[in-house]
Backbone as CSV, one residue per row, in Angstrom:
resi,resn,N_x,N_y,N_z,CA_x,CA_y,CA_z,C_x,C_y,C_z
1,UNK,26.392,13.824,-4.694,26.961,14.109,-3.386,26.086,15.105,-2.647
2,UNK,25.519,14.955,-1.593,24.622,15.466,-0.789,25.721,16.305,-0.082
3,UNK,24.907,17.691,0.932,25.913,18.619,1.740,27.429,18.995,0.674
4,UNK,26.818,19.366,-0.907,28.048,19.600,-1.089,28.599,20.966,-1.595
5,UNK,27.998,21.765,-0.762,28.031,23.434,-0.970,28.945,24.071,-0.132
6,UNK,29.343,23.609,1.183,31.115,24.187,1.790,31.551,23.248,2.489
7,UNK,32.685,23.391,3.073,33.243,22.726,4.197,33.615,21.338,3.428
8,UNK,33.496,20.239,4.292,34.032,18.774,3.825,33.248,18.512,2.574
9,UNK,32.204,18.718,2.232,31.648,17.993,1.025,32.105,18.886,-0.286
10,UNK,32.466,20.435,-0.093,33.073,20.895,-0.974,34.689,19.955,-1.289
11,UNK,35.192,19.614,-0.395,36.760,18.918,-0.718,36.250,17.700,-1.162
12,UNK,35.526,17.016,-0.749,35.256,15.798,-1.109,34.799,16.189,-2.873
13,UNK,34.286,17.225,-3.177,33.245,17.186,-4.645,34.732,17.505,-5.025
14,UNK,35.939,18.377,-5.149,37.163,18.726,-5.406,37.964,17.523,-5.622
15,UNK,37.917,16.488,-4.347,38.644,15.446,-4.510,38.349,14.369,-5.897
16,UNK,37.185,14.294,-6.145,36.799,13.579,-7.143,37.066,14.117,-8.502
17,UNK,36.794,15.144,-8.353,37.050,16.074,-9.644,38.451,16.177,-10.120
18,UNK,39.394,16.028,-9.097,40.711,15.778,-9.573,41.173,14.414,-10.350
19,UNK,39.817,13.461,-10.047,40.471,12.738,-10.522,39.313,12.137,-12.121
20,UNK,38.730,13.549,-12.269,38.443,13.243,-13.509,36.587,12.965,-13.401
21,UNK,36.133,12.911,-12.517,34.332,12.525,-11.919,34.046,13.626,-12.096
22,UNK,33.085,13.358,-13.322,31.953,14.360,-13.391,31.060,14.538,-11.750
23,UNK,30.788,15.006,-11.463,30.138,15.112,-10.046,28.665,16.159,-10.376
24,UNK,27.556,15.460,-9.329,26.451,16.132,-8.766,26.495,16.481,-7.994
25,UNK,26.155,17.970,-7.611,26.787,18.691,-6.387,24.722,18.889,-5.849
26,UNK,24.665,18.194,-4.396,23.122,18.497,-4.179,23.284,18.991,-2.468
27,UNK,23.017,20.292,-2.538,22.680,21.228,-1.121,21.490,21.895,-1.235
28,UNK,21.332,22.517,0.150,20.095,23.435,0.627,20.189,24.623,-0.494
29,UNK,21.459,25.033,-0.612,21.694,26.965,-0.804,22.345,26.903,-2.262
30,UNK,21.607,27.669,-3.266,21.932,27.722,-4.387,23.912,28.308,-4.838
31,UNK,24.121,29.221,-3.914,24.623,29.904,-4.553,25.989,29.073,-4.061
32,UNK,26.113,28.742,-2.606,27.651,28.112,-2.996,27.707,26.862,-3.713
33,UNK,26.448,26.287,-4.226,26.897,25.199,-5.052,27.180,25.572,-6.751
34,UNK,26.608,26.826,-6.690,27.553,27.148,-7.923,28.677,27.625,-8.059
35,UNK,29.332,28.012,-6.927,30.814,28.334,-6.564,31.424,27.025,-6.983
36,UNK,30.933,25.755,-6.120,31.275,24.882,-5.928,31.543,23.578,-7.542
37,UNK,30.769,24.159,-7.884,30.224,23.544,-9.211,31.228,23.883,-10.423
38,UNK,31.513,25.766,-10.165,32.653,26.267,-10.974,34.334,25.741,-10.749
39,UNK,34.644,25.839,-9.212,35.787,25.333,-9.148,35.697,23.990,-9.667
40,UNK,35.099,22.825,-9.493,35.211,21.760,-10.336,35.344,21.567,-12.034
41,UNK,34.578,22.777,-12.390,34.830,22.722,-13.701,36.241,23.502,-14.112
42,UNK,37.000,24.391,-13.099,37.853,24.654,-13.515,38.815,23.514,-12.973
43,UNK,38.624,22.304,-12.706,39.668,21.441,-12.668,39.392,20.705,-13.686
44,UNK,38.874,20.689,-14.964,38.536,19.639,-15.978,37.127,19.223,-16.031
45,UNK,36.528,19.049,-14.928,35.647,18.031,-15.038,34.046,18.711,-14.789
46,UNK,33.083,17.821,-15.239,31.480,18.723,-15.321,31.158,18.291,-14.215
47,UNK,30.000,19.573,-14.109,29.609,19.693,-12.969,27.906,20.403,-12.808
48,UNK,27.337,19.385,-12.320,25.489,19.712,-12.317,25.183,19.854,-10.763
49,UNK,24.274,20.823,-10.140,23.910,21.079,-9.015,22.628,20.873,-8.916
50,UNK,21.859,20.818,-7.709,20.469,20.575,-7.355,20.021,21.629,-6.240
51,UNK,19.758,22.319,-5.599,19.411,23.093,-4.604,18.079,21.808,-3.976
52,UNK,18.299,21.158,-2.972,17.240,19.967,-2.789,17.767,19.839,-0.848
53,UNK,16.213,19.867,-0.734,16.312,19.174,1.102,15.975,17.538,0.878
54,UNK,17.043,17.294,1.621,17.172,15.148,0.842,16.019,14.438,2.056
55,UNK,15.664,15.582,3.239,14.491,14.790,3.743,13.420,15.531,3.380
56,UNK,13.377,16.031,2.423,11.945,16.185,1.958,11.474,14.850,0.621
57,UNK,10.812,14.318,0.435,10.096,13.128,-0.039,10.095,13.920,-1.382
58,UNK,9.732,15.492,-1.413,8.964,16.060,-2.497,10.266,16.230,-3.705
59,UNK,11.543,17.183,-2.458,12.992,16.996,-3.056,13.099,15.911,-3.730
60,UNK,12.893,15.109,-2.683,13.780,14.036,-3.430,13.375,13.285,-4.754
61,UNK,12.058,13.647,-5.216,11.491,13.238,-6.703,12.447,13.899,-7.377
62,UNK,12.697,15.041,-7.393,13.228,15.458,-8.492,14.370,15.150,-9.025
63,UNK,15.304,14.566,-7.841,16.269,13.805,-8.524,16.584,13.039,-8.613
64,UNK,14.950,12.043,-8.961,15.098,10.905,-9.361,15.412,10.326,-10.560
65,UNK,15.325,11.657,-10.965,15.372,10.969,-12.577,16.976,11.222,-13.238
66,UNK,17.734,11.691,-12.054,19.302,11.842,-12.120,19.784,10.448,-11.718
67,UNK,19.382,9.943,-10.322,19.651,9.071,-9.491,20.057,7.776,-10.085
68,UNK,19.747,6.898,-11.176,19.688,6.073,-11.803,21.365,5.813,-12.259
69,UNK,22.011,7.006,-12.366,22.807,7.821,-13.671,24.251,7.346,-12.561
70,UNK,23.768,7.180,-11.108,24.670,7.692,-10.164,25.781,6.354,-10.091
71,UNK,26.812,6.625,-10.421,27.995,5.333,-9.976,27.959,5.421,-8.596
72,UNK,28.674,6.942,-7.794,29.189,6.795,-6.757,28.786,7.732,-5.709
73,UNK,27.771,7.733,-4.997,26.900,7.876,-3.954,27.527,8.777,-2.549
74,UNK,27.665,9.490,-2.318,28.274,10.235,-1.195,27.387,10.999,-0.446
75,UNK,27.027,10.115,0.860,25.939,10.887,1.490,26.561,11.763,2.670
76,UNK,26.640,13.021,2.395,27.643,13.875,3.312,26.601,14.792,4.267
77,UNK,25.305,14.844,4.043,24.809,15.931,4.872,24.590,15.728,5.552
78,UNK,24.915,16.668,6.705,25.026,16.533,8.169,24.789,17.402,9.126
79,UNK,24.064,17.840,9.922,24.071,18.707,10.941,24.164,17.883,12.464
80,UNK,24.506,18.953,13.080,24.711,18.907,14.947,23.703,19.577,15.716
81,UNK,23.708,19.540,17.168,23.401,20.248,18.043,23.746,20.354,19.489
82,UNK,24.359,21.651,19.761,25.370,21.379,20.781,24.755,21.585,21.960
83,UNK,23.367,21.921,22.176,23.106,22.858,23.179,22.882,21.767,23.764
84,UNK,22.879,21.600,25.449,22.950,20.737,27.204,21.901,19.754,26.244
85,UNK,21.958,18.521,26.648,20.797,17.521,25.891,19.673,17.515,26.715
86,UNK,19.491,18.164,27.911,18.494,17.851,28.616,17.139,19.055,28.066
87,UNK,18.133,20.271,27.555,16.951,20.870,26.542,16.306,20.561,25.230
88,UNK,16.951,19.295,24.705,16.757,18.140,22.880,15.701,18.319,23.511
89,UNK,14.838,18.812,22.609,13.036,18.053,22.363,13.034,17.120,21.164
90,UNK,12.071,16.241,21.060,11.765,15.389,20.053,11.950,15.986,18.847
91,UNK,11.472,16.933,18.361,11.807,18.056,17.087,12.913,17.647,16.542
92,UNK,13.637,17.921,17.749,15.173,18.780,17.953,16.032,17.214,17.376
93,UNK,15.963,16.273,17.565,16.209,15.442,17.759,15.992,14.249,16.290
94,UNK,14.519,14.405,15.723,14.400,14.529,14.928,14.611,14.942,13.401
95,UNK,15.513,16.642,13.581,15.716,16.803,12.810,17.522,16.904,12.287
96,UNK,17.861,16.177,13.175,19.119,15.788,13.411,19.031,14.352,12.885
97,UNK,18.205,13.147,13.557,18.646,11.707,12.747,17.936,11.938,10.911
98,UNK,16.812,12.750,10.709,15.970,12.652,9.833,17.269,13.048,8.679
99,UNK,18.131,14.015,8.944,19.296,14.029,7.843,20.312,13.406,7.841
100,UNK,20.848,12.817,9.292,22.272,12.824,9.478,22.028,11.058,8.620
101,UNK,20.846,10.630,8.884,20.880,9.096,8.580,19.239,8.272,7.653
102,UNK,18.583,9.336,7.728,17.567,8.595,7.065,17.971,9.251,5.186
103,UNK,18.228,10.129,5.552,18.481,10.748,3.876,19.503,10.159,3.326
104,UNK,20.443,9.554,4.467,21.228,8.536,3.675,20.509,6.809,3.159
105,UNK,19.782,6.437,3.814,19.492,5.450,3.610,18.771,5.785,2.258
106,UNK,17.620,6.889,2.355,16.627,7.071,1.054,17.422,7.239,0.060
107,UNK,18.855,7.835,-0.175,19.411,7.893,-1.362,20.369,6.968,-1.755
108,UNK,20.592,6.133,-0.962,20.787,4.474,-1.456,19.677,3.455,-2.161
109,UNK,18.550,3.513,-1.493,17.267,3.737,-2.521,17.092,3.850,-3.940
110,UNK,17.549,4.934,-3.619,17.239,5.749,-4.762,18.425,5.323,-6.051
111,UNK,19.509,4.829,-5.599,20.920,4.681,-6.535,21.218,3.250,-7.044
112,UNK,21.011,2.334,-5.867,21.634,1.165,-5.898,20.849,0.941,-7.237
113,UNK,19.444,1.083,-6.974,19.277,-0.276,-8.743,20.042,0.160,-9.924
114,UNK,20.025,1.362,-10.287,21.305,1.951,-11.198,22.549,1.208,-11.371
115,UNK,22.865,0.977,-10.292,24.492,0.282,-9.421,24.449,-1.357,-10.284
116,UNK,22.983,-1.641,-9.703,23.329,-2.876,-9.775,22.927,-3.352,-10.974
117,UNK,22.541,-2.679,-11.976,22.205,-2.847,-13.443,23.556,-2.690,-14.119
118,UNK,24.312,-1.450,-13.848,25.761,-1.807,-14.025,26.593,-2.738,-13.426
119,UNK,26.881,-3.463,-12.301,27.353,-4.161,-11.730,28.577,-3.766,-10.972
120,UNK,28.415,-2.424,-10.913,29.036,-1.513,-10.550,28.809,-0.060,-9.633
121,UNK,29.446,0.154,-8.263,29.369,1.527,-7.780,29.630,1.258,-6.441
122,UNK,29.887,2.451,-5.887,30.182,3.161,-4.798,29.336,4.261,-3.831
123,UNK,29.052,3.347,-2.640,28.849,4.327,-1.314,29.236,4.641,-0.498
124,UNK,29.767,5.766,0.061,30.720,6.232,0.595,29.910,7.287,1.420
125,UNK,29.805,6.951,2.694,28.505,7.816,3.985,29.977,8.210,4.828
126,UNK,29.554,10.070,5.356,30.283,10.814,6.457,30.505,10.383,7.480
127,UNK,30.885,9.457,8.399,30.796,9.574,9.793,31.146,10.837,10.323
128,UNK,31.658,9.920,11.460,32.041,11.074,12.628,32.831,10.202,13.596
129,UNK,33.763,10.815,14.522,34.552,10.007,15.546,33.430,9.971,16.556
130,UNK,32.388,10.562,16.689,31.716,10.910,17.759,30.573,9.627,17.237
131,UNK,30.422,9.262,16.768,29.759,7.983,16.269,30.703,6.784,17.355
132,UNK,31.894,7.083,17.054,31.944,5.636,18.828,32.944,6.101,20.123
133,UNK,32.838,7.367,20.021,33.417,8.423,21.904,32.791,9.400,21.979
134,UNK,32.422,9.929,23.024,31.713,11.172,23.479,32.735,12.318,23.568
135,UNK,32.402,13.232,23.368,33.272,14.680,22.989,34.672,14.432,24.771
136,UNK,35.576,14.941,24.630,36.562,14.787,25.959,36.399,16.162,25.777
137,UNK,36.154,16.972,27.003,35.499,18.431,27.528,36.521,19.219,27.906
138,UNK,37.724,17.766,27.964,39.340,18.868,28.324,39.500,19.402,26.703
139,UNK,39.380,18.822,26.021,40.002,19.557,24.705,38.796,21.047,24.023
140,UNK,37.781,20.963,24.477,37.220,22.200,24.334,37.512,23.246,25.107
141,UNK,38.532,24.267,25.339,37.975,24.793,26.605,37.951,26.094,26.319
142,UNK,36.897,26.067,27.562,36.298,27.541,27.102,34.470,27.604,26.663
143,UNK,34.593,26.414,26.033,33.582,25.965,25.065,32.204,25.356,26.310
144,UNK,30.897,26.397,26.465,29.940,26.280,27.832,29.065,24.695,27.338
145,UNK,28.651,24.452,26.299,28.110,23.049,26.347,28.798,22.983,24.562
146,UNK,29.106,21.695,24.917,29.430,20.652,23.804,29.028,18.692,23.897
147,UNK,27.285,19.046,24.138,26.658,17.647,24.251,26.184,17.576,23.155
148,UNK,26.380,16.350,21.971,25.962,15.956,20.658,25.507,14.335,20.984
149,UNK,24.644,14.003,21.640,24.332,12.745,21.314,23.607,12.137,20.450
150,UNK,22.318,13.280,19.631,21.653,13.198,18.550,22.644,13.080,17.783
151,UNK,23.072,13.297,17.528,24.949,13.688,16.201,25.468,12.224,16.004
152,UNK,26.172,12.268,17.425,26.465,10.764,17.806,25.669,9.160,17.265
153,UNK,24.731,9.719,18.377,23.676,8.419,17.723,23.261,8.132,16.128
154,UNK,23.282,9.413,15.842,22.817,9.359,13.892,24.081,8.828,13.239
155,UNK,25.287,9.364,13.671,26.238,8.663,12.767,26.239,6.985,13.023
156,UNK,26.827,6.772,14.696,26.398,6.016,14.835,25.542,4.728,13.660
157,UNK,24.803,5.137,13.977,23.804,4.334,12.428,23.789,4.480,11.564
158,UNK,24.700,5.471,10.832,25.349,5.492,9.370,26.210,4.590,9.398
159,UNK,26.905,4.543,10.041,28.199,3.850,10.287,27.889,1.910,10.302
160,UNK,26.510,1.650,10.981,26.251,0.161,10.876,25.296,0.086,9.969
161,UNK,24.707,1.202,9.043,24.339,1.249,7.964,25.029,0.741,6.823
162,UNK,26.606,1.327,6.878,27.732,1.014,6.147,28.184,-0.369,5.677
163,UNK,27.898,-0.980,6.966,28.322,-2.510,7.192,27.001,-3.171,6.819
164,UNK,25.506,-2.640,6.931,25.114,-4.102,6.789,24.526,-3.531,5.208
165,UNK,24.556,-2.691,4.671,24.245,-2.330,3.058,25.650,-2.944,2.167
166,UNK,27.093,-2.989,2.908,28.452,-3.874,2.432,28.116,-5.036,2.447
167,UNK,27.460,-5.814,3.060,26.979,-7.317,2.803,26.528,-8.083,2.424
168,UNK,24.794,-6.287,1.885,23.912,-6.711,1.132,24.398,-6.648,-0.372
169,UNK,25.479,-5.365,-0.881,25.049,-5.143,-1.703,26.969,-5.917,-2.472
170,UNK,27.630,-6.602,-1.457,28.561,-6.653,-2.053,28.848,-7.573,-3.422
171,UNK,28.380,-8.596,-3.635,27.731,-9.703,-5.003,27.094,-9.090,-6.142
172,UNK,27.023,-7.768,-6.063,26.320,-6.707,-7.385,27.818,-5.693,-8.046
173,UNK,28.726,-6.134,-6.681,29.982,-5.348,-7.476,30.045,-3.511,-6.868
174,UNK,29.437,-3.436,-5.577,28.850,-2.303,-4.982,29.556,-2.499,-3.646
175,UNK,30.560,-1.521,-3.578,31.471,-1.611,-2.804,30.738,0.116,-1.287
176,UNK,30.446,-0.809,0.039,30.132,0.648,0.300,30.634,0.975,1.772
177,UNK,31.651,1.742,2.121,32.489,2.425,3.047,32.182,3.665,3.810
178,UNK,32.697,4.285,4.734,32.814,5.321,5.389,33.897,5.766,5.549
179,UNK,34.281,7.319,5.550,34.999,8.012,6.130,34.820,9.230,7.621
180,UNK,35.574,8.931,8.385,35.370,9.698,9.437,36.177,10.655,9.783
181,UNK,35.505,11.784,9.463,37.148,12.806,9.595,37.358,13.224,11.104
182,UNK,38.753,13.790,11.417,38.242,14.505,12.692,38.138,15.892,12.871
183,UNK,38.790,16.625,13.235,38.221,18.324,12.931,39.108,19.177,12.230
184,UNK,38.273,19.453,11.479,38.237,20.581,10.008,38.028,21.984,10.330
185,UNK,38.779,22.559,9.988,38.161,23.609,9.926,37.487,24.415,8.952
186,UNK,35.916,24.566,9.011,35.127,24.532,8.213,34.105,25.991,8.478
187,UNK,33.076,25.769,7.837,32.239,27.180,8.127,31.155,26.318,9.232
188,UNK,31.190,25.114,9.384,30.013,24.477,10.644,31.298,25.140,12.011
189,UNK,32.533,24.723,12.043,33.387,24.376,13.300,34.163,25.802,13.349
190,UNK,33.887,26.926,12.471,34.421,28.414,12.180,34.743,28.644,14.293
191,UNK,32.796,28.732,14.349,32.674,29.523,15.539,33.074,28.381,16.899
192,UNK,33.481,27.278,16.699,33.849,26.256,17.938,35.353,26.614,18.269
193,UNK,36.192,26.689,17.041,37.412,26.570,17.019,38.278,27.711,17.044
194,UNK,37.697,28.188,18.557,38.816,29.590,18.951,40.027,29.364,19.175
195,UNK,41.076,29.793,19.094,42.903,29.628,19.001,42.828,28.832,20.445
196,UNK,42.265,28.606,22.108,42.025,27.771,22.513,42.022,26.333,22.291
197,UNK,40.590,26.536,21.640,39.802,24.944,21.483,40.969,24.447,20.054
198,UNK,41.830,25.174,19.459,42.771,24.378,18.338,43.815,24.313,18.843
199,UNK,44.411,24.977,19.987,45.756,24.667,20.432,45.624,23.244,21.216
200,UNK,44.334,23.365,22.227,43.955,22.130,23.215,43.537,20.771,21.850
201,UNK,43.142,20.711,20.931,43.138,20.100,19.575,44.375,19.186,19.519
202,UNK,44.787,20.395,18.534,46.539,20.194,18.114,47.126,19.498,18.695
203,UNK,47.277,20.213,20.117,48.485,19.149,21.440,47.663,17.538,21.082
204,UNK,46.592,17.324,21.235,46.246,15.673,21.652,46.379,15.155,19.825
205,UNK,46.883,15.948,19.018,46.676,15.059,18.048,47.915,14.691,17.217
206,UNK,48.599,13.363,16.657,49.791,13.176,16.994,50.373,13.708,15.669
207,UNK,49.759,14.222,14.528,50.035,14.919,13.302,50.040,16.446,13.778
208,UNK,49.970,16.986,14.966,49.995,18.305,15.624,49.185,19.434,15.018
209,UNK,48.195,19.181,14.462,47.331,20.402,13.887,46.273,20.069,12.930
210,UNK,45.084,20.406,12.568,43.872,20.113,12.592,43.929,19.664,10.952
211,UNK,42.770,19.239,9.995,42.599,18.493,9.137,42.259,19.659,8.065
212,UNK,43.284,19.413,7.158,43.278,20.182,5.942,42.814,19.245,4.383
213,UNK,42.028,20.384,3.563,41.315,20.158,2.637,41.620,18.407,1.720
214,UNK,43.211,18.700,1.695,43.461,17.950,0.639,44.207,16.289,1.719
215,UNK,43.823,16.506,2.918,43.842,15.206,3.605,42.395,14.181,3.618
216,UNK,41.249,15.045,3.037,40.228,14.503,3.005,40.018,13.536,0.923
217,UNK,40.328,14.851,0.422,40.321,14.469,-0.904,41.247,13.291,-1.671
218,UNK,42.113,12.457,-1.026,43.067,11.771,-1.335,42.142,10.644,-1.060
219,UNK,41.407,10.564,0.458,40.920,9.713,0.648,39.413,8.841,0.330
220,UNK,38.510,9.991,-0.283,37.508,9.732,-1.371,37.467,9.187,-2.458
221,UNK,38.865,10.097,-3.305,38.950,9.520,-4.520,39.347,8.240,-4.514
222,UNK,40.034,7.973,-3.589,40.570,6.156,-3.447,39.816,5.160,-3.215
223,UNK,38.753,5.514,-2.134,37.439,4.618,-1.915,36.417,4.702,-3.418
224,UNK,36.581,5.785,-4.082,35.824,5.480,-4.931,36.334,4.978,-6.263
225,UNK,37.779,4.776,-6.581,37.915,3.780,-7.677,37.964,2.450,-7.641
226,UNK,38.822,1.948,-8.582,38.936,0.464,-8.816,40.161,0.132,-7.824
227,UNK,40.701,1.179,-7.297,42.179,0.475,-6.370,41.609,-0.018,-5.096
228,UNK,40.218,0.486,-4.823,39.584,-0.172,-3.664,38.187,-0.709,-3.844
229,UNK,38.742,-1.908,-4.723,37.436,-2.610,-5.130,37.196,-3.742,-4.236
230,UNK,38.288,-4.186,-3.835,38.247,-5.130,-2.847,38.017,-4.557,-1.329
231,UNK,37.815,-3.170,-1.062,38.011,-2.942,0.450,36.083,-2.520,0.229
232,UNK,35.590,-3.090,1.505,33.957,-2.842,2.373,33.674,-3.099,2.894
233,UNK,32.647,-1.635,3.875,31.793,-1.807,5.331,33.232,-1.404,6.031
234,UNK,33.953,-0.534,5.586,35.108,-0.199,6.566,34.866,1.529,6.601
235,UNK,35.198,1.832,7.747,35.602,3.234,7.919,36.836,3.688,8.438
236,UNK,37.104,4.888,7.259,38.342,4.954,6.843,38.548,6.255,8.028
237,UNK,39.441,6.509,8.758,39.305,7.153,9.795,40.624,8.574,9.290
238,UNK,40.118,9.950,9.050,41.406,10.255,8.763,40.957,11.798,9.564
239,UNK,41.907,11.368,10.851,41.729,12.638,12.072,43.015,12.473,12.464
240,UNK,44.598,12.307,11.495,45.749,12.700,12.061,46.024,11.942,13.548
241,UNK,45.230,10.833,13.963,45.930,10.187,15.186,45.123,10.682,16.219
242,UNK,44.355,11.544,15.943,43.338,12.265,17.119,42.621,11.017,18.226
243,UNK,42.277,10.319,17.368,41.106,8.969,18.466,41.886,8.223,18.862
244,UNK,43.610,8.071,18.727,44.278,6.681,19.303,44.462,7.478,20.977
245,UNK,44.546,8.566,21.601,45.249,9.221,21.997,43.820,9.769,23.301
């Protein structure tokens, strides 16, 4: 599991672990993935970390020789950028799709033949709601720019990544989905989500208040067993009613 040192990929590495998955915990920053690594082991289950940048080529050797090993694939890392888009430089822009969506593709790569030597496994990539609507500017307020179209566009293509790797890889017994949460409150969305921007939230969302830990973890562990062997190329949308509205 990539990005899995706080916020959603920590619940997601939790969610699995409850249900018994040894888990690979692989982030930038050593130290909360050994936080991260411990609470899992104090739910039963083992737990190995990587400190690895998944778009570095050089990273990513090293856990290749884990990769093989991998049933169930969770490509969670993700960054944004909020600032006016008319200041995105190519860089900028760059280093937004280079994680949000190429590090997912390289570590499908890197897993499936594993998968398909067993005849068996699971991919399960982060969206985002912002992958198919643009931010609504009434529910921020307060908030001076909130333009993510790099964000957008990268999930975006995780998301039809989802669907056309479900088509390729579904005849190997490789079931592979998305989840799209909607807002968490996390250590990325800490500084977005002033008592404002969560009350203006809350009101539009029809579960009345923002997305807690164990609404995410119910829904991982399910995509990744046998009770959803038959479900792929779907994204599982769990933002409390937020996008009907």
């Amino acid at each position: 599991m990539t990005g899995a040192g706080t916020g959603i990929g920590r619940e997601l590495a939790l969610g699995l672990a409850e249900v018994g998955c040894e888990v690979i915990l692989v982030g930038r920053r050593q130290r909360p993935l050994e936080v991260v690594a411990d609470e899992v082991r104090n739910l039963g289950s083992n737990a190995t970390w990587h400190s690895c940048n998944v778009t570095s080529e050089e990273d990513l050797r090293v856990l290749e020789a884990t990769s093989a090993s991998v049933d169930v694939l969770i490509n969670n890392a993700g960054v944004s950028d909020r600032r006016p888009w008319l200041d995105v430089k190519r860089h900028d822009w760059e280093r937004v799709v280079d994680l949000n969506l190429w590090s997912g593709f390289r570590l499908a790569q890197m897993t499936v033949p594993g998968m398909i030597d067993r005849g068996w496994g699971r991919i399960i990539n982060i969206g985002s709601l912002y992958a198919q609507r643009a931010p609504d500017r009434e529910r921020y307020p307060g908030v001076a720019s909130f333009d993510v179209p790099a964000y957008g566009a990268s999930k975006a293509g995780l998301l039809s990544l989802t669907r056309h790797l479900a088509v390729s890889l579904g005849s190997f017994g490789i079931t592979v989905n998305a989840i799209s949460p909607g807002m968490f409150r996390t250590e990325r969305t800490q500084t977005l989500l002033t008592p404002a921007v969560e009350e203006a939230l809350s009101a539009r969302t029809p579960r009345r208040r923002l997305g807690a830990g164990e609404d995410l973890r119910g829904a991982v562990a399910f995509l990744a067993s046998d009770a959803a062997s038959f479900i792929t190329g779907i994204d599982l949308v769990v933002d409390g009613g937020y996008s009907l509205v």
